[in-house]
C-alpha positions in Angstrom: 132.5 -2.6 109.6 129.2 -0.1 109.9 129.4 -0.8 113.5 133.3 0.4 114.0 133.2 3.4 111.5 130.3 4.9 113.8 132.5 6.1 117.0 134.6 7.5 114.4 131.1 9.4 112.6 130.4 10.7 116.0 133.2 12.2 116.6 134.0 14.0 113.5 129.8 15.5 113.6 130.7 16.3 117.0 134.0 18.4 116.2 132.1 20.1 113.8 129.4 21.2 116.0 132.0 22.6 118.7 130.5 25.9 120.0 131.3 28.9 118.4 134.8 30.8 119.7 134.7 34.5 119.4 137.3 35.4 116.8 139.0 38.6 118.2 138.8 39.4 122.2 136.1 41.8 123.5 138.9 43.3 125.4 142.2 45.2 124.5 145.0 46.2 126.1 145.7 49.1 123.8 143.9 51.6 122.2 145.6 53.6 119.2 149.0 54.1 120.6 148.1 54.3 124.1 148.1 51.5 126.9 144.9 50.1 128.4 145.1 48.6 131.4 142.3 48.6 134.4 140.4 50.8 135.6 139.9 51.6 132.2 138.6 49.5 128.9 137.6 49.3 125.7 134.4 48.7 125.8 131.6 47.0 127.3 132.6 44.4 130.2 136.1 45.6 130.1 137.9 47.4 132.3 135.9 48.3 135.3 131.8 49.0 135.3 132.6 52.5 137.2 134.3 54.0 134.2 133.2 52.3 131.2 130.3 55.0 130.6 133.2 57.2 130.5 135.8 56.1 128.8 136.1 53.6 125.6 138.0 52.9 122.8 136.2 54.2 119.2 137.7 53.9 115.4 137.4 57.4 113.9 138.1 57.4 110.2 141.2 54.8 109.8 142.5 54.6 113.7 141.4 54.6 117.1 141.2 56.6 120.2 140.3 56.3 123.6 137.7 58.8 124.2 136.5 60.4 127.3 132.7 61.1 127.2 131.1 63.7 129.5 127.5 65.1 129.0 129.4 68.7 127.4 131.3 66.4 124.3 133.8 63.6 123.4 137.3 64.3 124.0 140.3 62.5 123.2 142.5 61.2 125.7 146.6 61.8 125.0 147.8 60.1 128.0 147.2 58.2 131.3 149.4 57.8 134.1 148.8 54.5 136.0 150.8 55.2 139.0 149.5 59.4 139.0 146.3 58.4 138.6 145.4 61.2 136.2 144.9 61.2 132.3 145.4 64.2 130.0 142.4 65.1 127.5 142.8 67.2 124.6 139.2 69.3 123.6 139.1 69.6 120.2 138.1 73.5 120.3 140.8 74.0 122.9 143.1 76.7 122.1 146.9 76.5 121.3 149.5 79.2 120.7 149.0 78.0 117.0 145.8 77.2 116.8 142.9 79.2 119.0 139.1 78.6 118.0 135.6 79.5 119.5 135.1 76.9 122.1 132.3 75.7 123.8 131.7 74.7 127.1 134.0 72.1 128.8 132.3 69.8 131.6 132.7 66.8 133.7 130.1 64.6 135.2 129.2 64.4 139.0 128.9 61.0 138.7 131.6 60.3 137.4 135.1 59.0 138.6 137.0 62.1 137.4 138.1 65.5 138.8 140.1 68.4 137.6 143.6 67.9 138.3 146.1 71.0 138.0 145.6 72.3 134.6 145.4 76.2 134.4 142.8 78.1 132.3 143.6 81.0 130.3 140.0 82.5 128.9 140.5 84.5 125.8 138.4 87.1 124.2 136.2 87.8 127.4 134.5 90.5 128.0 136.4 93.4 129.7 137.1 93.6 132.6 137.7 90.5 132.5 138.9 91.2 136.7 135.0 91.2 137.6 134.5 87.5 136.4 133.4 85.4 139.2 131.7 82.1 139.4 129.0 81.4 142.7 130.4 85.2 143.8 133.8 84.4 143.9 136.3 86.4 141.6 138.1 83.8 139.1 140.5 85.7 137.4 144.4 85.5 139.0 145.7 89.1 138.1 149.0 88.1 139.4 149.7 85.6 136.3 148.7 88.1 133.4 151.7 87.9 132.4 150.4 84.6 131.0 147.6 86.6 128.6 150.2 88.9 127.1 152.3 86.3 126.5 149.2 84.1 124.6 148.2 87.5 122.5 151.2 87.5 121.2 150.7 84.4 119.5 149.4 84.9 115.7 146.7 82.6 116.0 144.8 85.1 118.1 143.7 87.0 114.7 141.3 83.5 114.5 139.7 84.8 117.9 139.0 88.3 116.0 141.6 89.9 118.3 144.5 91.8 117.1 148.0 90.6 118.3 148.9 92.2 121.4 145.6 93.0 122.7 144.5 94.6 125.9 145.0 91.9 128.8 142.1 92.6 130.3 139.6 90.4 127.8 141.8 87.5 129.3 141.6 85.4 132.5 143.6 83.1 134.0 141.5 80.7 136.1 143.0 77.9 137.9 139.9 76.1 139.2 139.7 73.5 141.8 136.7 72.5 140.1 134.1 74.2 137.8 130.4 75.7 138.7 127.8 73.8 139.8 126.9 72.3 136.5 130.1 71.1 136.6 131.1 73.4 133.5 133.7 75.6 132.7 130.6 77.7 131.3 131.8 80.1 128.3 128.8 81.7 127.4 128.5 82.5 131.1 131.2 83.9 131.0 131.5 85.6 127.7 134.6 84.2 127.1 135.4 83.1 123.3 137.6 80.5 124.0 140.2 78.7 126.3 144.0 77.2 126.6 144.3 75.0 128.4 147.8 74.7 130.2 149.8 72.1 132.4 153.2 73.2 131.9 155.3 76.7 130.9 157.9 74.4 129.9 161.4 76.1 130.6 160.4 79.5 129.1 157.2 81.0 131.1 157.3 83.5 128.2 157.5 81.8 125.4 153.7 80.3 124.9 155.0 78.0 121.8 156.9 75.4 124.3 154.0 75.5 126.6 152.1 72.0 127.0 148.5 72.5 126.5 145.5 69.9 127.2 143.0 69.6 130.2 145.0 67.2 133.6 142.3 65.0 135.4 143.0 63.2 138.2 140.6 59.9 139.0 139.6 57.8 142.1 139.2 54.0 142.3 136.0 52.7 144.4 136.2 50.1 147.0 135.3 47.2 144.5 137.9 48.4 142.4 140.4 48.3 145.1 139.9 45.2 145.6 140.1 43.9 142.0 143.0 45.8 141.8 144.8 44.0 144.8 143.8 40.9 144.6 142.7 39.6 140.8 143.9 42.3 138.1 147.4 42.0 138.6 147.1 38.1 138.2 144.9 38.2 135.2 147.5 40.9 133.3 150.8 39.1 134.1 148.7 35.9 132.6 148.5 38.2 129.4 144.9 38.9 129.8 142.4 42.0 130.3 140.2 43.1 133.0 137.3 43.3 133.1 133.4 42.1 134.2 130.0 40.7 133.3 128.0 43.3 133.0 124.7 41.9 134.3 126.3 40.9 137.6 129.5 42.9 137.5 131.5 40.5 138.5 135.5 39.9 138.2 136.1 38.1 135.0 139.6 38.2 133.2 139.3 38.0 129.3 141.7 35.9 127.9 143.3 35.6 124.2 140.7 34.4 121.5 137.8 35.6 123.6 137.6 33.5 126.7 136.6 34.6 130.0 137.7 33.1 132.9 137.1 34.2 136.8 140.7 34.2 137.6 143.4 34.2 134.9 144.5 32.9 131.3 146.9 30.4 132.8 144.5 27.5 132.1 143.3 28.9 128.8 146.8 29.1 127.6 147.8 25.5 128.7 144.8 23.8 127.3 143.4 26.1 124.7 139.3 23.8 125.7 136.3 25.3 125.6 135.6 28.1 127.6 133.3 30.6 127.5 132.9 33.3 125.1 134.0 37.1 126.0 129.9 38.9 125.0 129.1 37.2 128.7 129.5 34.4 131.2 127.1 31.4 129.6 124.0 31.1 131.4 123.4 28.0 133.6 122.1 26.0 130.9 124.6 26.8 128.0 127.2 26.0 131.2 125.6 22.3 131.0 125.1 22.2 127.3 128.7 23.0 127.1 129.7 20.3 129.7 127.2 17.9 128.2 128.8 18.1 125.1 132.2 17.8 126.3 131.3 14.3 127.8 130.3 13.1 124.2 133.0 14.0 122.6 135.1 11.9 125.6 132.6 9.1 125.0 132.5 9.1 121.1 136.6 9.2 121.7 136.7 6.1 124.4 134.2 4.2 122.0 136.5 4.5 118.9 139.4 3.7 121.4 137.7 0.8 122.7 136.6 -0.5 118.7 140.4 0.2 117.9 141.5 -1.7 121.1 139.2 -4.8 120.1 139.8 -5.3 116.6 143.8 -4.9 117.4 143.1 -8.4 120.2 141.1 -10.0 117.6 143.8 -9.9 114.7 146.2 -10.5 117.4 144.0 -13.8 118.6 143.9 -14.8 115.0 147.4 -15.0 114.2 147.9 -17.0 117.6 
């Protein structure tokens, strides 16, 4: 009796001892309201390595946001455009035609995967004349569009600025930069500027600042690795209903998987045979790898010598009622 209840034992200590499974995915495919799919992640090992430092996916207050960090701030992202290839950031201190505040300066990194894309800046509250601005010598200031800066000073919420409605249009600049200074900055204080709108569309009244669509267009490249993730793994992962991503110490292709599982090609398997795979932190290292396959081989063995007892005490009844 001791000697067929002990398969059974086995087994059941086994099962118990099954390796931990991660309990949500490292990985998302959404953000808030918005859709996350590669290049970009929410977090470590997600997405890809070029534009994790970047961009990620933080909980502010009781919801979260995908968040573009640069070394001038944090800034919100509103939208991405997979086939554009650009993203729109909102600044918090950016200005609106309802809402204009003191901003600092606004920059991007060198290093990093992004570049302006066809936003126009209108600089409020600069010093006049505001037609001598120039950044590296070059004049900044279209005076063909200042129309724009009597339309946006008519706006109430220029009285925030300490600027009375209507004011003179030449403490305002419209700049329409194919990329900033040499910090890479839209530089302010440099400037002596107060503040800035941001604008990517009049909408269908140039005049009429209210129906305008305000927030900062960037436009981003994909590296040759990413290319060819892009073409030849991500599209497979995703339609398997998993999330791109990579190791980090290696940075290689891994395709995270419902429940936490990484595998190197897609969630097919995983959502066959839901077996043990690996968790989504990492890949295992070489040993956990065997420890993992070694303890899969007991559980089969604890399992073929309880089917084996089973199988021999089913003959033996059978050979005694012969």
């Amino acid at each position: 009796m001791e000697n067929a209840l002990l398969p059974s034992i086995i087994l059941t200590i086994l099962l118990n001892l099954r390796p931990a499974e991660s309990p949500d995915p490292a990985c998302r495919n959404t953000c808030g309201s918005l859709a996350v799919k590669y290049p970009f992640g929410t977090g470590s090992g997600c997405g890809s390595p070029r534009f994790h430092p970047y961009v990620t996916c933080v909980h502010v207050e009781d919801h979260d946001d995908l968040v573009l960090a640069t070394h001038t701030g944090s800034y919100p992202v509103t939208s991405i455009s997979y086939t554009g290839s650009t993203l729109i950031i909102s600044p918090p201190n950016m200005s609106t035609c309802t809402s204009m505040k003191p901003s600092p300066n606004l920059g991007l990194d060198w290093s990093g995967p992004f570049e302006l894309g066809s936003s126009t800046f209108v600089l409020l509250h600069c010093e006049p004349p505001t037609a001598s601005l120039t950044i590296n010598d070059s004049s900044i200031c279209d005076l063909s569009s200042s129309n724009l800066c009597a339309s946006v000073y008519a706006c109430p919420a220029v009285l925030n600025l300490g600027l009375p409605l209507f004011s003179p249009t030449n403490t305002c600049c419209v700049y329409s930069p194919a990329n900033f200074d040499s910090k890479g900055e839209l530089d302010l204080q440099a400037l002596k500027c107060g503040g800035y709108a941001p604008v990517m569309s009049l909408g269908d009244d140039p005049t009429d600042p209210t129906g305008w669509e305000y927030g900062v267009e960037l436009k981003y490249t994909q590296g040759a690795l990413d290319s060819n993730h892009m073409d030849t793994k991500c599209p497979t992962c995703e339609n398997s209903g998993g999330v791109c991503g990579y190791e980090p110490a290696s940075l290689a292709f891994v395709c995270v998987c419902a429940g936490g599982y990484n595998t190197t090609t897609d969630c097919h398997p995983y959502n066959q045979v839901q077996g043990i795979m690996w968790s989504s932190a990492s890949f295992p290292s070489r040993k956990d790898r065997w420890r993992n396959l070694g303890y899969s081989g007991l559980v089969w063995l604890a399992a073929a010598c309880s089917m084996n007892q089973c199988l021999r005490r089913f003959f033996f009844q059978v050979e005694m009622n012969s």
